[in-house]
Every structure is written in C-alpha cells, then in structure tokens.
mmCIF file of the C-alpha atoms, coordinates in Angstrom:
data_MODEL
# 
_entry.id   MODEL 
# 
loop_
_atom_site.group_PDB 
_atom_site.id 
_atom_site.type_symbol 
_atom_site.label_atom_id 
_atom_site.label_alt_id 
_atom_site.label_comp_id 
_atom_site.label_asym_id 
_atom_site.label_entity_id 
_atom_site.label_seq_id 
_atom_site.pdbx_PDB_ins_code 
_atom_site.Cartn_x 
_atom_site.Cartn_y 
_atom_site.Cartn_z 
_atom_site.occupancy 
_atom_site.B_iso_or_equiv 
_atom_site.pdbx_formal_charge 
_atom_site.auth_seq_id 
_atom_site.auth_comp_id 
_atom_site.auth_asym_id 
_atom_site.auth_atom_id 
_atom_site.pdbx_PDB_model_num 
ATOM 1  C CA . UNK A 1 1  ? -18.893 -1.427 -22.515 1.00 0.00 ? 1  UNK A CA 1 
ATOM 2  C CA . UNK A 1 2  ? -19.984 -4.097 -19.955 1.00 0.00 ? 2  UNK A CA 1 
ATOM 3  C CA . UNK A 1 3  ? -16.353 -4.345 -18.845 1.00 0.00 ? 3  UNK A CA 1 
ATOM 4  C CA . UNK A 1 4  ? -15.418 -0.776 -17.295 1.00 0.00 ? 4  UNK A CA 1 
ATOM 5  C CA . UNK A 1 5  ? -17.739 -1.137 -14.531 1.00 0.00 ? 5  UNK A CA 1 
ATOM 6  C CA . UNK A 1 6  ? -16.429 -4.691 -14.238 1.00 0.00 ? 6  UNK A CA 1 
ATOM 7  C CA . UNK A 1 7  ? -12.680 -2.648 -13.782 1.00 0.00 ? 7  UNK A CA 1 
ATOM 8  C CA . UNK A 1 8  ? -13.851 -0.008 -11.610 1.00 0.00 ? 8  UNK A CA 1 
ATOM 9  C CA . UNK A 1 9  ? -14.978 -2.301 -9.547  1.00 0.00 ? 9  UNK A CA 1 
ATOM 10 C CA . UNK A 1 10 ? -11.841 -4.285 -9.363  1.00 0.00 ? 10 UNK A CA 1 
ATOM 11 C CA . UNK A 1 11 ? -9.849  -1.209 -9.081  1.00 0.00 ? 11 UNK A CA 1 
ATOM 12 C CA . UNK A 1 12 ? -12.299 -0.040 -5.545  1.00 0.00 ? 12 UNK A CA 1 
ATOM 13 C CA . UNK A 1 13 ? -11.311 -3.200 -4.725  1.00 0.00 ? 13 UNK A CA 1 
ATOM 14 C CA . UNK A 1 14 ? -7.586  -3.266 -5.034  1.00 0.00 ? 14 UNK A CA 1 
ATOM 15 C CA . UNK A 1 15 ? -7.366  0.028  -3.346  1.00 0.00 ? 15 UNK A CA 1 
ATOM 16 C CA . UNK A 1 16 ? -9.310  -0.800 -0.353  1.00 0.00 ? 16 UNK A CA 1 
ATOM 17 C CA . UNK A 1 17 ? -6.897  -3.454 0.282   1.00 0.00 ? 17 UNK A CA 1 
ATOM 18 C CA . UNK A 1 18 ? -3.550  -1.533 -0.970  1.00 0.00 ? 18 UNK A CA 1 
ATOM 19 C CA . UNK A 1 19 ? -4.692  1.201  1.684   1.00 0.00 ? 19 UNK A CA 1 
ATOM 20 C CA . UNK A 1 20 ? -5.415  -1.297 4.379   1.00 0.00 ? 20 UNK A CA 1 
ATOM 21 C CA . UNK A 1 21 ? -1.497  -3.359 3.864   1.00 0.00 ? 21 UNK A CA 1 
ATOM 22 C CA . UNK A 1 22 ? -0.242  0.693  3.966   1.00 0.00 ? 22 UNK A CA 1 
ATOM 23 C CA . UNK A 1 23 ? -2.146  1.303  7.226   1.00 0.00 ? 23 UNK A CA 1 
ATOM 24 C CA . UNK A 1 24 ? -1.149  -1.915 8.846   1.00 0.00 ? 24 UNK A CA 1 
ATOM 25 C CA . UNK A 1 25 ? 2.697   -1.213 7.423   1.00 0.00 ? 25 UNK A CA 1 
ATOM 26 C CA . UNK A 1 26 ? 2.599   2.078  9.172   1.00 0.00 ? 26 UNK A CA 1 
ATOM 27 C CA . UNK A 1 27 ? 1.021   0.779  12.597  1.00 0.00 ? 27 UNK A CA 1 
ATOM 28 C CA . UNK A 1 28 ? 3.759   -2.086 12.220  1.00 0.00 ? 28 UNK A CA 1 
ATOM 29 C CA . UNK A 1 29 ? 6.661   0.749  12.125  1.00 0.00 ? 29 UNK A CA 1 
ATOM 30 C CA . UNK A 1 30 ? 4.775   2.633  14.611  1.00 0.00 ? 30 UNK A CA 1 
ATOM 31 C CA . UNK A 1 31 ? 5.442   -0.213 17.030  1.00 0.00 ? 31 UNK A CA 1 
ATOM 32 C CA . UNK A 1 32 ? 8.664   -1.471 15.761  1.00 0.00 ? 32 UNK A CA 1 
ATOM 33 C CA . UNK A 1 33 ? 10.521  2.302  15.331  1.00 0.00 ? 33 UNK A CA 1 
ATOM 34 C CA . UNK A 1 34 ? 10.730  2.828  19.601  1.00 0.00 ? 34 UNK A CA 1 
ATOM 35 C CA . UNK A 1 35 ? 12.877  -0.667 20.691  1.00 0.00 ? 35 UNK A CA 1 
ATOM 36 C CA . UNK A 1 36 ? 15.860  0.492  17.593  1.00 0.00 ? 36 UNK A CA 1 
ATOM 37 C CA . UNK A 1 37 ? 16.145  3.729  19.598  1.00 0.00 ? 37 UNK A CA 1 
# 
C-alpha cells in the first residue's frame, strides 16, 4: 500500500515532463514549418 502513492507520484511526474517535450516539439515545428514553404 505504501507504493501507489509512491507511483502516482512518479506518474505526475512523468507527465509534467512528457507534456513539456510535446509543447517544446510543437513550438519547435511552429518555427521550423514557415522556411520549408
């Protein structure tokens, strides 16, 4: 039982930073898309 909040926390975790890689991906294309046009 001591281990799920243990996960949940390392889950938060791991999403905060999966979200912030997508939202740095997508200002990366954002910048990138205009000069193959």
């Amino acid at each position: 039982s001591l281990s799920s909040p243990v996960l949940a926390a390392v889950s938060e975790r791991y999403y905060k930073v999966t979200a912030e890689a997508l939202r740095v991906c997508g200002e990366l294309v954002r910048v990138v898309r205009p000069s193959f046009e």
